[in-house]
N, CA, C and O atoms as CSV, one atom per row, in Angstrom:
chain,resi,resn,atom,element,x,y,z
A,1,UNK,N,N,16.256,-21.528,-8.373
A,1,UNK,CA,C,15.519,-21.085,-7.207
A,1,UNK,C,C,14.108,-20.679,-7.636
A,1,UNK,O,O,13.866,-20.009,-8.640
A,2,UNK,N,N,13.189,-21.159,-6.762
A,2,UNK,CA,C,11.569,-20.899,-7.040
A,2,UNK,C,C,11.450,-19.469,-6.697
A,2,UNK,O,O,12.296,-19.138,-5.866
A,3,UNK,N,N,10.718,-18.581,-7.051
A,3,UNK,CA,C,10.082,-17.578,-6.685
A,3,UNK,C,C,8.730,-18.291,-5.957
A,3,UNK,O,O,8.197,-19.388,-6.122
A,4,UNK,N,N,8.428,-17.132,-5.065
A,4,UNK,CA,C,6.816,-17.208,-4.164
A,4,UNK,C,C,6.008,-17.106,-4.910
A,4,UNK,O,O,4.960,-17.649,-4.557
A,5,UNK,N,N,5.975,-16.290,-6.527
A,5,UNK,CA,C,4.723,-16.703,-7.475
A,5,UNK,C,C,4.697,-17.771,-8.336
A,5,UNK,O,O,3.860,-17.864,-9.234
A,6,UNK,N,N,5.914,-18.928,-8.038
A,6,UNK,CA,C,5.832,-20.089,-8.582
A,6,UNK,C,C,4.273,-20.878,-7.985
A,6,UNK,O,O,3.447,-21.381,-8.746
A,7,UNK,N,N,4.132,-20.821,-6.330
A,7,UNK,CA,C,3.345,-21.117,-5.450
A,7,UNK,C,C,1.811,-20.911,-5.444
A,7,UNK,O,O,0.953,-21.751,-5.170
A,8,UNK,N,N,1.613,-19.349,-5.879
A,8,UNK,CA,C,0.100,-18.954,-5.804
A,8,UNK,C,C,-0.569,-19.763,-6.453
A,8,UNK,O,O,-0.068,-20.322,-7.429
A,9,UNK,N,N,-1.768,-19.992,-6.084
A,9,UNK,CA,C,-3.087,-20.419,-6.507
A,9,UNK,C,C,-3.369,-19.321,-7.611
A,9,UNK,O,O,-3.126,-18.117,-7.539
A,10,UNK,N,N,-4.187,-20.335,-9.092
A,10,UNK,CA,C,-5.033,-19.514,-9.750
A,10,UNK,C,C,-6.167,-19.188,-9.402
A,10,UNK,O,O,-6.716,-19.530,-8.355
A,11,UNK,N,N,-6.631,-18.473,-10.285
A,11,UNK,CA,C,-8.165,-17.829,-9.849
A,11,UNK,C,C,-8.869,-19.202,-10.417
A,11,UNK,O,O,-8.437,-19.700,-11.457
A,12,UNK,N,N,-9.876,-19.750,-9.764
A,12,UNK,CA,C,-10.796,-20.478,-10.398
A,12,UNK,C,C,-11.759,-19.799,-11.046
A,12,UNK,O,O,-12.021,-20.025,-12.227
A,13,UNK,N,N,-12.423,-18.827,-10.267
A,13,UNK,CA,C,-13.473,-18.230,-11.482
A,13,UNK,C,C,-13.061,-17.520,-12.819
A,13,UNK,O,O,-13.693,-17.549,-13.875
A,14,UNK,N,N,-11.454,-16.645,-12.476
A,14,UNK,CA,C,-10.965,-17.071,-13.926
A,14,UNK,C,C,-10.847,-17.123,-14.743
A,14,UNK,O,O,-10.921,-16.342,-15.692
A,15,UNK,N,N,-10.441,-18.859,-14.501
A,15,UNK,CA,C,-10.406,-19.762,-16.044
A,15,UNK,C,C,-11.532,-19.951,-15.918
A,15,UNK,O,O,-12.002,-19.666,-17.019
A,16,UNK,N,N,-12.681,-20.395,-14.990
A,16,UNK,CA,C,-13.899,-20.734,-15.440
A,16,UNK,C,C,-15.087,-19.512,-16.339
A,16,UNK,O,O,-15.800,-19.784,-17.305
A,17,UNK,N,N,-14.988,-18.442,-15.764
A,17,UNK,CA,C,-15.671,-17.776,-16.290
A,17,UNK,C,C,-14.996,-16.434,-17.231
A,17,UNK,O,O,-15.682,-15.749,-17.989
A,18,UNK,N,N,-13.626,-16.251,-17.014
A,18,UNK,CA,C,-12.895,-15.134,-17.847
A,18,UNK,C,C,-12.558,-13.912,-16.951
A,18,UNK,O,O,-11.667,-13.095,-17.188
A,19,UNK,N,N,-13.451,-13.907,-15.824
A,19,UNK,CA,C,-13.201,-11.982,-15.416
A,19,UNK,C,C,-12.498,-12.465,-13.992
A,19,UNK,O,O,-12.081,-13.566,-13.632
A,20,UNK,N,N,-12.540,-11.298,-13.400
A,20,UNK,CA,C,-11.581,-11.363,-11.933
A,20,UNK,C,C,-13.048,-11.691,-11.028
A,20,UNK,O,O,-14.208,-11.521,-11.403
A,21,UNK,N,N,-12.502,-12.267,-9.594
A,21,UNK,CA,C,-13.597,-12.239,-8.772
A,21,UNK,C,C,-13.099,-11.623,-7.397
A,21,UNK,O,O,-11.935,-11.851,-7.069
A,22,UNK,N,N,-13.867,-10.896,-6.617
A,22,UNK,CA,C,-13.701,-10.230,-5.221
A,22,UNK,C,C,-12.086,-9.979,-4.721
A,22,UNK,O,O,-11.636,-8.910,-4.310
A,23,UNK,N,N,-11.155,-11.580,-4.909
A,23,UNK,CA,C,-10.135,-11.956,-4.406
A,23,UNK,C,C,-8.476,-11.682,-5.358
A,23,UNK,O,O,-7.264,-11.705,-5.142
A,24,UNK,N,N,-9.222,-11.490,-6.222
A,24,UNK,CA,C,-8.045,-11.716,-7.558
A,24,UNK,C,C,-7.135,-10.648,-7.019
A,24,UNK,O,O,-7.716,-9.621,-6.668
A,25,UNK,N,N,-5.800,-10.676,-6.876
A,25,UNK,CA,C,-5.046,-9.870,-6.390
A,25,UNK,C,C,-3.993,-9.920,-5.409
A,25,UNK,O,O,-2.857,-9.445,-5.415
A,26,UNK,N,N,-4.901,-10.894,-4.203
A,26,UNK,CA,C,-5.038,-10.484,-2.978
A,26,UNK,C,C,-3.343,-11.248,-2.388
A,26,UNK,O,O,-2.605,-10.695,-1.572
A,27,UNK,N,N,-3.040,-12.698,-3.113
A,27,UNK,CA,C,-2.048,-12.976,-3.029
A,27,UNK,C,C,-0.661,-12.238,-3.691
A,27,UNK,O,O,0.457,-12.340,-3.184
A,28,UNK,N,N,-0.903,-11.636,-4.668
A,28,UNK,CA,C,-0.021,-11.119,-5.344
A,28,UNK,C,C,0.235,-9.817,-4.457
A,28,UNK,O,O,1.424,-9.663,-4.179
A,29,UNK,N,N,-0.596,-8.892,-3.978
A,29,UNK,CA,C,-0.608,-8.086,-2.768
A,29,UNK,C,C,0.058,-8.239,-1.690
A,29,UNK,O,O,0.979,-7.551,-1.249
A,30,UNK,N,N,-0.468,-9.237,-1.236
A,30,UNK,CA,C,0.052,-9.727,0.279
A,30,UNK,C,C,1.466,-10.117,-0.223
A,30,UNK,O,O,1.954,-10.673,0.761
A,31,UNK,N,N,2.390,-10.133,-1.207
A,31,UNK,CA,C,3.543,-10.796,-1.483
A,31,UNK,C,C,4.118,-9.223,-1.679
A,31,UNK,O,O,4.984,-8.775,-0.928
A,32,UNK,N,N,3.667,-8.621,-2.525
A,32,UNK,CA,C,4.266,-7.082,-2.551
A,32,UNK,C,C,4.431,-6.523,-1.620
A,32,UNK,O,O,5.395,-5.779,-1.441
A,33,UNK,N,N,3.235,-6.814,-0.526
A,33,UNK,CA,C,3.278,-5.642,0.510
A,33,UNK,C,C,4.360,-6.194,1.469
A,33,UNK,O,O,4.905,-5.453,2.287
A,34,UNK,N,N,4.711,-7.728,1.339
A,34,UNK,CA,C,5.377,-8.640,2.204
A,34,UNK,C,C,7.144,-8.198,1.964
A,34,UNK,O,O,7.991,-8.569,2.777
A,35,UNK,N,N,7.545,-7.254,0.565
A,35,UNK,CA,C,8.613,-7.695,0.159
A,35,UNK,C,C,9.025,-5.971,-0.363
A,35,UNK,O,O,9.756,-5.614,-1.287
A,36,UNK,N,N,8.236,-5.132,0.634
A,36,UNK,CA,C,8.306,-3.780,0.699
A,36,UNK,C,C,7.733,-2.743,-0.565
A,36,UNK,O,O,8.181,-1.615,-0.767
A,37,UNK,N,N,6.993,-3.189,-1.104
A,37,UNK,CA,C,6.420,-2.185,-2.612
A,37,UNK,C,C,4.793,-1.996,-2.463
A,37,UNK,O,O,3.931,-2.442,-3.221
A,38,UNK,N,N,4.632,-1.283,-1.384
A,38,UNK,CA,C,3.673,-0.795,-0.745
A,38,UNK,C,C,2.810,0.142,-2.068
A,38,UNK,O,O,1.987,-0.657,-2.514
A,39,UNK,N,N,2.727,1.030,-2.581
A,39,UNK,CA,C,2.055,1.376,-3.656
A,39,UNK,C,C,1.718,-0.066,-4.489
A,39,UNK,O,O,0.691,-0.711,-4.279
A,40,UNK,N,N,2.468,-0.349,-5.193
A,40,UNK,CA,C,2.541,-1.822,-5.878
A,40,UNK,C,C,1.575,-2.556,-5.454
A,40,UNK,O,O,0.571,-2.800,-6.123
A,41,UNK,N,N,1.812,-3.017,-4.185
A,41,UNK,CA,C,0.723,-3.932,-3.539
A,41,UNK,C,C,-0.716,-3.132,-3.271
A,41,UNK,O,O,-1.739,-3.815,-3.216
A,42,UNK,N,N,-0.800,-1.647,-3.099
A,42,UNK,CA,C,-2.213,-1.507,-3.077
A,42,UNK,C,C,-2.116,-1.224,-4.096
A,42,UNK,O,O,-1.115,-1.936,-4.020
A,43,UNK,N,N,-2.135,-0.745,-5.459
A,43,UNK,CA,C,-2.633,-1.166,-6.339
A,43,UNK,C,C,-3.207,-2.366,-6.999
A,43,UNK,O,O,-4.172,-2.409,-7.762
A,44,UNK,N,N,-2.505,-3.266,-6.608
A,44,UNK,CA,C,-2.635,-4.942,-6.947
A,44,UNK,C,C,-3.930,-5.228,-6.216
A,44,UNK,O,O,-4.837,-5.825,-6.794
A,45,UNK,N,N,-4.011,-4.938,-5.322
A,45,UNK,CA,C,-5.597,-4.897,-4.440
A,45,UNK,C,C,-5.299,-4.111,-3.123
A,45,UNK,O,O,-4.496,-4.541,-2.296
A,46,UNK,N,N,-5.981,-2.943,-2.967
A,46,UNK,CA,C,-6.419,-2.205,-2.259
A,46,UNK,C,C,-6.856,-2.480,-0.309
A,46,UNK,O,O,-6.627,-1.839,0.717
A,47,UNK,N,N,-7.562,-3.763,-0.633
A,47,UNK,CA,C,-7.990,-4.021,0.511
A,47,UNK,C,C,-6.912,-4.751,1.490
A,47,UNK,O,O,-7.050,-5.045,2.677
A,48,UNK,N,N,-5.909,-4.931,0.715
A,48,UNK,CA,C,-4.519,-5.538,2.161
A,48,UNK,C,C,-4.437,-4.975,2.532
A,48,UNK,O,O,-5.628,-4.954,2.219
A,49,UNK,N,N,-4.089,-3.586,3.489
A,49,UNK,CA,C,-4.256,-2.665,4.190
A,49,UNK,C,C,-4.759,-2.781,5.449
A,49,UNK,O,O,-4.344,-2.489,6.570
A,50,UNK,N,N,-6.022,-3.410,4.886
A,50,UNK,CA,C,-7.195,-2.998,6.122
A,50,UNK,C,C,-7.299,-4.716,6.326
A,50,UNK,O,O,-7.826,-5.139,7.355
A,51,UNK,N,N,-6.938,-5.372,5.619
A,51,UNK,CA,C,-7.283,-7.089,5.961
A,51,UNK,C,C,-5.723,-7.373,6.456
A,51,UNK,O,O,-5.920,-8.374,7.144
A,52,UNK,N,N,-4.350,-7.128,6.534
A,52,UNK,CA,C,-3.693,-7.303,7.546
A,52,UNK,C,C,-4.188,-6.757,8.906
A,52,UNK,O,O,-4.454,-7.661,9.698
A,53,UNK,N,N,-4.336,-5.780,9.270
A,53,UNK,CA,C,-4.773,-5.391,10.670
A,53,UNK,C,C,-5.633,-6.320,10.997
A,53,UNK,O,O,-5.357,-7.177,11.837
A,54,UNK,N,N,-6.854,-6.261,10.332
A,54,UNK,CA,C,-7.789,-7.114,10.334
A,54,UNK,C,C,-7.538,-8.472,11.305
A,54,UNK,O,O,-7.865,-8.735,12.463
A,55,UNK,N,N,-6.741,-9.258,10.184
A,55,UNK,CA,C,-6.259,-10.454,10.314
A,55,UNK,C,C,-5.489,-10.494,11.618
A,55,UNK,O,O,-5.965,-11.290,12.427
A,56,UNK,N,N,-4.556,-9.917,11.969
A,56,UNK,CA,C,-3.785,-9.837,13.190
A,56,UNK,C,C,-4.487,-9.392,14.366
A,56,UNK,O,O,-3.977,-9.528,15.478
A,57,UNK,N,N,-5.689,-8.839,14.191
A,57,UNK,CA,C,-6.760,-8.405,15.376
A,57,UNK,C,C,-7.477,-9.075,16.063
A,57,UNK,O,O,-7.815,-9.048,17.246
A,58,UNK,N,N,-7.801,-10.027,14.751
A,58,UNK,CA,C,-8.776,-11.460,15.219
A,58,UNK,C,C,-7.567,-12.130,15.808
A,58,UNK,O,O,-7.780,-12.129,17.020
A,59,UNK,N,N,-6.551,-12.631,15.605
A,59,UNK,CA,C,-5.642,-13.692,15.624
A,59,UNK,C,C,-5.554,-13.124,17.440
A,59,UNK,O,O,-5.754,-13.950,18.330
A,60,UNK,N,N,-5.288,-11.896,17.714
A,60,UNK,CA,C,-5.129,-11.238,19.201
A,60,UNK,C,C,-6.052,-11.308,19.787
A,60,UNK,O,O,-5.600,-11.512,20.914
A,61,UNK,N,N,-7.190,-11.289,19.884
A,61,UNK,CA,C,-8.387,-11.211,20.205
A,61,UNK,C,C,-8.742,-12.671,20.750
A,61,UNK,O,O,-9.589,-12.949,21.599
A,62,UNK,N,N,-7.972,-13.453,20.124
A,62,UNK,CA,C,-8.172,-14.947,20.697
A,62,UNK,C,C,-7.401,-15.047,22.060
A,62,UNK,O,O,-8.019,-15.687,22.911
A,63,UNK,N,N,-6.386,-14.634,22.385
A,63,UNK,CA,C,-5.490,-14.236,23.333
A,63,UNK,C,C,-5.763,-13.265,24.503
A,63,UNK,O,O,-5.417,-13.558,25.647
A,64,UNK,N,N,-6.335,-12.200,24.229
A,64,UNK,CA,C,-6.185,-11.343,24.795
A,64,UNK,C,C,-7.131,-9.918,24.407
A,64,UNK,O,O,-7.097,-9.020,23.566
A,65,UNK,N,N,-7.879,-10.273,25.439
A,65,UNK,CA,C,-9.296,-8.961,25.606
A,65,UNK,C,C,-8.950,-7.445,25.496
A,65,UNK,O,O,-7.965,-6.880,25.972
A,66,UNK,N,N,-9.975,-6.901,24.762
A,66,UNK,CA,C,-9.555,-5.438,24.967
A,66,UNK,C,C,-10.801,-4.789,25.216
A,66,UNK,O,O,-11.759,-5.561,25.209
A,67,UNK,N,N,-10.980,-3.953,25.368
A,67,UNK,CA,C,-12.312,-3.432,25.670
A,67,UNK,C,C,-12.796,-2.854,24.434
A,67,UNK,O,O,-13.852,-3.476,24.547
A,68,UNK,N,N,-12.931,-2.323,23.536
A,68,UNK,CA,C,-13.030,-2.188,22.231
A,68,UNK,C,C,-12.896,-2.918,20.760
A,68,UNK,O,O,-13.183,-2.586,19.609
A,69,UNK,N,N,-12.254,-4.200,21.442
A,69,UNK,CA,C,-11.863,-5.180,20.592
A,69,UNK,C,C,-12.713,-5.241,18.989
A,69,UNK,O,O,-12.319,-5.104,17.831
A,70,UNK,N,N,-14.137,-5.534,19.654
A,70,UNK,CA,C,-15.321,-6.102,18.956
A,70,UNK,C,C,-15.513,-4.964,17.846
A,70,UNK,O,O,-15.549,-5.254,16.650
A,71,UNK,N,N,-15.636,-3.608,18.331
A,71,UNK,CA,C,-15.802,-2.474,17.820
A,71,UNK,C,C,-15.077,-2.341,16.339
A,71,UNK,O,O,-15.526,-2.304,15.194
A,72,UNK,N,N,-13.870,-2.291,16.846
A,72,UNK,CA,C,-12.299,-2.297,15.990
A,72,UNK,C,C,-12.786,-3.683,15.136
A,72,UNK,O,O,-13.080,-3.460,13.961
A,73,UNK,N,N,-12.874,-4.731,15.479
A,73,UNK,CA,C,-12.943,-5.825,14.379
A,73,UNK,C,C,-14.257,-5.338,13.276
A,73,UNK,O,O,-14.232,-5.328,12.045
A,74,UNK,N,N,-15.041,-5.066,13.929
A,74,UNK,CA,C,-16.386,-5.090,13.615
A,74,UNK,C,C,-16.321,-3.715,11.922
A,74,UNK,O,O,-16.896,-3.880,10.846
A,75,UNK,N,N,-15.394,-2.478,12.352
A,75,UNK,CA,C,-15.245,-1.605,11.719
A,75,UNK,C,C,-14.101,-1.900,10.658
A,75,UNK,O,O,-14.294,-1.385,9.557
A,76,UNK,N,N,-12.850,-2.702,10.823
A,76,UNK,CA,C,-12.043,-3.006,9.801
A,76,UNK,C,C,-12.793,-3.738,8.943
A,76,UNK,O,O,-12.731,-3.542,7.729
A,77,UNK,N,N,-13.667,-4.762,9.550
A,77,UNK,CA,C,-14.403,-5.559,8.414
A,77,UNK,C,C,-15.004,-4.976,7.521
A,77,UNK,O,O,-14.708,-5.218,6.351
A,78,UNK,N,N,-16.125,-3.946,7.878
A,78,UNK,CA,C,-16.666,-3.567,6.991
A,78,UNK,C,C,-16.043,-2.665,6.392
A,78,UNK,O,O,-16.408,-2.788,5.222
A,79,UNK,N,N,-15.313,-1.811,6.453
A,79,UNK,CA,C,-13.960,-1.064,5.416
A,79,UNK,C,C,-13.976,-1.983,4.620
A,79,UNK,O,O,-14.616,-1.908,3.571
A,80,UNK,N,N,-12.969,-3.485,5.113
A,80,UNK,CA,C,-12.383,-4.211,4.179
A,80,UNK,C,C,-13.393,-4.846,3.556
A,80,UNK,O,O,-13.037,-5.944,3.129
A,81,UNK,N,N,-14.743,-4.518,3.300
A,81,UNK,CA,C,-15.924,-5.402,2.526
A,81,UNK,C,C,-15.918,-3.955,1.617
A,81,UNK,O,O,-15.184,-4.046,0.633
A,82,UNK,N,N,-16.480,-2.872,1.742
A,82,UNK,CA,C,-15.928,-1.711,1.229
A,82,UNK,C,C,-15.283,-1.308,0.503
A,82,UNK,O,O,-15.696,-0.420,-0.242
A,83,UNK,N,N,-14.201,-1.714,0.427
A,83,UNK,CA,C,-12.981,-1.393,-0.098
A,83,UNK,C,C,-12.503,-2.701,-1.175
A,83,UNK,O,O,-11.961,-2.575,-2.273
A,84,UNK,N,N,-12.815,-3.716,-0.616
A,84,UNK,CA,C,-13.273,-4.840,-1.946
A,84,UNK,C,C,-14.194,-4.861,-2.919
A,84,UNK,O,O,-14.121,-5.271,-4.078
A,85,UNK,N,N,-15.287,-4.252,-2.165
A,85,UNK,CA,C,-16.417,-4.182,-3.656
A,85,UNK,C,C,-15.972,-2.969,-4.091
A,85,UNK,O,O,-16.035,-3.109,-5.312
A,86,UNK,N,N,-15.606,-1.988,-3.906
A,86,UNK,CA,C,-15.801,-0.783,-4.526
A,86,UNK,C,C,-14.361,-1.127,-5.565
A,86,UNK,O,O,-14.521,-1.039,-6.782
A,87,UNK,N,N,-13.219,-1.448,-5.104
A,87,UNK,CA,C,-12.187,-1.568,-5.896
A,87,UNK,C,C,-12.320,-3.068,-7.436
A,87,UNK,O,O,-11.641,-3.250,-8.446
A,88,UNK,N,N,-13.211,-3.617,-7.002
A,88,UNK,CA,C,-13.626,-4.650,-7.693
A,88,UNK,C,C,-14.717,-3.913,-9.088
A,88,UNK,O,O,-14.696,-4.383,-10.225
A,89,UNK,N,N,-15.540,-2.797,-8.710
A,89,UNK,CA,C,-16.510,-2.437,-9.413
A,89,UNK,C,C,-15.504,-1.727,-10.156
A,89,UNK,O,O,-15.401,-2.129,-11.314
A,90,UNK,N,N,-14.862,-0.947,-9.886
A,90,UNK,CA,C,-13.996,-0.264,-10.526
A,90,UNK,C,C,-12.977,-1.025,-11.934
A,90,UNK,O,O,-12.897,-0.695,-13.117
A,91,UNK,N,N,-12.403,-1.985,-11.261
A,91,UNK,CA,C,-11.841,-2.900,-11.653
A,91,UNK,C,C,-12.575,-3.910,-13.147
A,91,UNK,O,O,-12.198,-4.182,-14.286
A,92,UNK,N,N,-13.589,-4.154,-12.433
A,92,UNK,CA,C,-14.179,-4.730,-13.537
A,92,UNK,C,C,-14.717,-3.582,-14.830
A,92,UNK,O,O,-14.628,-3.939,-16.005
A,93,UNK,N,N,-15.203,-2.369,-14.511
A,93,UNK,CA,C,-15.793,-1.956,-15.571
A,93,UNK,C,C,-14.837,-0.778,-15.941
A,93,UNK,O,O,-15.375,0.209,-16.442
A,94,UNK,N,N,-13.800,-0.763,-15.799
A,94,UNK,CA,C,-12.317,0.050,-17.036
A,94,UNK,C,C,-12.028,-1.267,-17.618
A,94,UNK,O,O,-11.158,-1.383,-18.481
């Protein structure tokens, strides 16, 4: 039987260049957080959190108006830009 990290994509930047980039994580995350090890997965990257809502906001938003909609998208994004660079800076220089 395959495991789901038989599946993931590597990092291209990587192997190409050696260090992590913005994203590195993000599948291995989304699989933790998918399979209940919620610490686990934000550690693994931080920003699933705020990029599930995210993601499911836009996906609703295509459907179905809210009056604040824009607001709410507009504010998870930039968290989740936030919360990627800052966990990335971190990341890279320990």
């Amino acid at each position: 039987m395959r495991l789901p990290e038989d599946y993931m994509l590597p990092c291209l930047n990587k192997k190409l260049f050696g260090f992590d980039c913005l994203g590195c994580g993000l599948q291995r995350g989304l699989n933790l957080l998918f399979h209940g090890e919620f610490i686990a997965a934000f550690k693994m990257y931080p920003a699933v959190y705020t990029l599930v809502p995210l993601g499911l906001l836009i996906v609703t938003s295509l459907f179905y108006k809210f009056k604040y909609m824009n607001k709410v998208i507009n504010g998870l994004a930039i968290a989740t830009v936030l919360i990627i660079i800052i966990s990335f800076t971190i990341k890279f220089f320990n």
